[in-house]
N, C-alpha and C positions, 0 to 999 in steps of 0.2 A: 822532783823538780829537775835535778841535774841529767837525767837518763843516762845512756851508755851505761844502763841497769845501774842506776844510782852513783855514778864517779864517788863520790865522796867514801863508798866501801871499799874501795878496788886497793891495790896497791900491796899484793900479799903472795906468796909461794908460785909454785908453776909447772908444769908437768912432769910429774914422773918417767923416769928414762921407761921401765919395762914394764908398761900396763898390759893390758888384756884388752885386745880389740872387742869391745863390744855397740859394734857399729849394724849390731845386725838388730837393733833395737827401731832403727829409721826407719820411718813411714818410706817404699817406695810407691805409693799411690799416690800422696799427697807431699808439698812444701811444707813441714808445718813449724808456723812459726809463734813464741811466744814474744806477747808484746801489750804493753799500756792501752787501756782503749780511751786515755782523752792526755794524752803528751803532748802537744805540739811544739816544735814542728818535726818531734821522734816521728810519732804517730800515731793515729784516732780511730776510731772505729769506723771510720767513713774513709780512712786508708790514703789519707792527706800527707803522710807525714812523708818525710825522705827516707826512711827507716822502709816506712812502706813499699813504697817507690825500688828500691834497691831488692825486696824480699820480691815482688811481683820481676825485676828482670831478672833476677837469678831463677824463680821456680819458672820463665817463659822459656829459658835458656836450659832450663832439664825437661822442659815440654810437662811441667805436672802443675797445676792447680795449689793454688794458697788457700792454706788453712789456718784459720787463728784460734789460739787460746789468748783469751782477753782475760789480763790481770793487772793490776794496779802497781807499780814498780815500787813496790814499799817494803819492807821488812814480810819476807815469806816467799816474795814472786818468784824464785828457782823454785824452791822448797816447793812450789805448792802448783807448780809447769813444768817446766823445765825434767828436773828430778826426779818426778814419777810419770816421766814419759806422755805426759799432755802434750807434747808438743816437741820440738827438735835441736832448734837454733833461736837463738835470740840474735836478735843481728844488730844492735848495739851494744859493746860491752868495755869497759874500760880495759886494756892489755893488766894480767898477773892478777886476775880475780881468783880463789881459791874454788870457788863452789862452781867455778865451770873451766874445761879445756879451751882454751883462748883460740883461734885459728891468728892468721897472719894479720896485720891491724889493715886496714882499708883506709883510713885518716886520718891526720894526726888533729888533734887543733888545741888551740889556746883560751882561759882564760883574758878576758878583755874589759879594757875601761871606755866607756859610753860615755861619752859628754857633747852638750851641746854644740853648733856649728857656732862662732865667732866666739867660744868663751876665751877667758883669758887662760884658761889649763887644757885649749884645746887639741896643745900638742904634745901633750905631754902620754908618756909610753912606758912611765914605770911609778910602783907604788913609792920609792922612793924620792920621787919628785918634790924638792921643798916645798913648790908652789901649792902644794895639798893638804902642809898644814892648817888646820884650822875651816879646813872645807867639811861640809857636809856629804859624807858618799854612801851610797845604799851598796849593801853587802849579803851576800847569802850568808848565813849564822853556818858557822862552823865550815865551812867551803875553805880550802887552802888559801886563796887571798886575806883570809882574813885574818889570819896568821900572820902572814909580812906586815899587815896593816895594823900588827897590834906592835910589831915589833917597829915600827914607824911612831909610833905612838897616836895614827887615826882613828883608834877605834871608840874613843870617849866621845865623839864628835858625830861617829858614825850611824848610820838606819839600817838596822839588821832586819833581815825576813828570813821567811823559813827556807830549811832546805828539804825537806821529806814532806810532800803534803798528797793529797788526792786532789789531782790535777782536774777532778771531773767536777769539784766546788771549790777550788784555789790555784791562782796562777801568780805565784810571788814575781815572775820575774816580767809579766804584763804591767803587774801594779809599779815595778819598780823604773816598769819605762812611763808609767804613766806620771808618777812622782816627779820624776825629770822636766818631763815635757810641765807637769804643774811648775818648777820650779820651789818644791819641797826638797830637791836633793840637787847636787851640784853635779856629780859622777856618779854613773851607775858601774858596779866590779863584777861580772856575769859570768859564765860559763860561756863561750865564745858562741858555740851554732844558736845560745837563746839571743845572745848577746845582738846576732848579724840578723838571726829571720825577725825579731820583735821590733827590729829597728826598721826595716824594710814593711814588716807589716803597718805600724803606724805611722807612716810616712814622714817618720820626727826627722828633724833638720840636725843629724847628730854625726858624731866621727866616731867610729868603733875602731879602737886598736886593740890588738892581741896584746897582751903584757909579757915579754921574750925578754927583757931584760933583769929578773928579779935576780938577786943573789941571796942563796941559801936554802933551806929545804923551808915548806916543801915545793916541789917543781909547780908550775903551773902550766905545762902543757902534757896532753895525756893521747897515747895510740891507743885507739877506736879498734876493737877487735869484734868478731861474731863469737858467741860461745855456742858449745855443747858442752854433754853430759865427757866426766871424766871417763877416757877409756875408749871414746868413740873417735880413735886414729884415722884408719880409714876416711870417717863420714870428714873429718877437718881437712885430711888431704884433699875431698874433691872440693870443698869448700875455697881452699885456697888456690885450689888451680883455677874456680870462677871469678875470684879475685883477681886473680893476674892477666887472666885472659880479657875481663870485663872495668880494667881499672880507669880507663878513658870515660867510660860511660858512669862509673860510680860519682868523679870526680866532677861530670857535670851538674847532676842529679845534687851532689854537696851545694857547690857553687850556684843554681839556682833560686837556693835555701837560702841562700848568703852566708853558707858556714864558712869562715876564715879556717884557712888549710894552713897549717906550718910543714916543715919539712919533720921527718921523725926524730929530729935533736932539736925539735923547738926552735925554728931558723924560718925567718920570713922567705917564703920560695917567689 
C-alpha cells in the first residue's frame, strides 16, 4: 500500500564503502524498470502512475525504450526482480533500504492528516493535538503514525486498515477516503503522495497537511530514492546525474500528483 517499495521495511544499513562495481549487469538496450502493476498513483500497468511518468523521462533522456517487470510490492518483490536481474531500478524506494543501493533521493515527503474542509480539527497539523482526543481517525496498522497515536493514547478509538495488501483486489487508503467523505471516521493518517492524489481524485472537500511537527521516533517524513542491485556504482552515478540534471521536471511530475514535497529535514518548503 505505502510504495517507495513498501516504506514501512526501509529504514536499515547503507552502502559499503569498497564494493565491486558490478554495473555491467544493466540492460543497455532497454530502461528496465521493476514496478507494481496496480499502485496507484506509484504505478499501474497502463503506466499512470508518477513512478511511471519519471521512468518514461529518464529512459526518453538515455534515448532507450521502457521495459517492465510487473510485480506486486509485497514481501519477495526485490527477491524475485530486482535481485535476479529481471529488471534494473526500481524508481521508488524509501533512502537506507538494505536489499538495494539507494541512488540520491529525488523527494522527500511527509506522512499527512486528511480532514474534512470546515471541521472543527481542521487545522490542526500534529498528532498531538488535544483537540483529537476522542475522535475517531483511520490509520494504516503498523505505519509510523501509529505509533505517536498510541503514544497519544488515539489508538483505542481508532480505524486501522491494512498496510501490505495486493493493490490489484484492495486499496486501504481509497476506502479510507471513502470513510471520511461517509463520515465513518473523523481524520484520515496516510502516507502523504496517497494522502494528496486520493484526495484530488475524489474531489473530497478536504485539507491534507503533512504531519512536520511530531516529537520523538519514529520520524514521519521519508527521502524517496531509486534503487538498484548492491554493487552497481557506476549504474547509481548515472542515475543520479539524471536526477540532478532532471530535478525541475521530477518535481512537476510529483506536484501534478498532489505529492506534498517537504524539504529533506522534513521542513515545509
Amino acid at each position: 500500500m505505502l510504495s517507495a517499495a513498501a516504506l514501512g521495511l526501509c529504514l536499515v544499513a547503507a552502502e559499503a564503502g569498497a564494493e565491486t562495481d558490478t554495473s555491467d549487469l544493466v540492460s543497455k538496450d532497454f530502461f528496465r524498470v521493476c514496478a507494481d502493476p496496480a499502485n496507484m498513483p506509484f504505478s499501474n500497468q497502463q503506466e499512470d502512475g508518477f513512478e511511471n511518468r519519471i521512468a518514461q523521462l529518464f529512459a526518453d533522456k538515455m534515448g532507450r525504450p521502457v521495459q517492465y517487470t510487473w510485480f506486486p510490492q509485497a514481501v519477495g518483490f526485490v527477491r524475485r526482480t530486482l535481485a535476479i536481474g529481471k529488471c534494473d531500478v526500481v524508481i521508488g524506494f524509501a533512502q537506507g533500504h538494505e536489499l538495494v543501493l539507494n541512488t540520491n533521493h529525488y523527494y522527500t515527503s511527509a506522512y499527512a492528516i486528511v480532514v474534512p474542509q470546515g471541521s472543527e480539527i481542521a487545522d490542526v497539523d500534529h498528532l498531538g493535538d488535544p483537540r483529537l482526543q476522542g475522535r475517531v481517525l483511520g490509520v494504516t496498522a503498523g505505519s509510523p503514525p501509529a505509533t505517536h497515536m498510541a503514544r497519544y493514547g488515539l489508538i483505542g478509538d481508532a480505524r486501522g486498515y491494512k498496510l501490505m495488501v495486493d493493490r490489484r483486489s484492495e486499496s486501504p487508503a481509497e476506502q479510507m477516503l471513502a470513510d471520511l467523505q461517509a463520515g465513518e471516521i473523523e481524520a484520515a493518517v496516510l502516507w502523504g503522495p496517497l494522502a494528496g492524489y486520493y484526495a484530488r481524485e475524489t474531489g473530497a472537500e478536504v485539507v491534507v497537511t503533512p504531519l512536520l511537527k511530531e516529537d520523538g521516533a519514529p520520524r514521519l517524513f521519508y527521502r524517496i530514492t531509486m534503487g538498484v542491485r548492491q554493487g552497481e556504482l557506476s549504474w547509481k552515478r548515472e542515475l543520479n546525474s539524471l536526477i540532478r540534471r532532471n530535478q525541475d521536471e521530477i518535481d512537476a511530475i510529483l506536484t501534478e500528483y498532489g505529492v506534498p514535497l517537504v524539504d529533506e529535514f522534513g521542513r515545509a518548503e
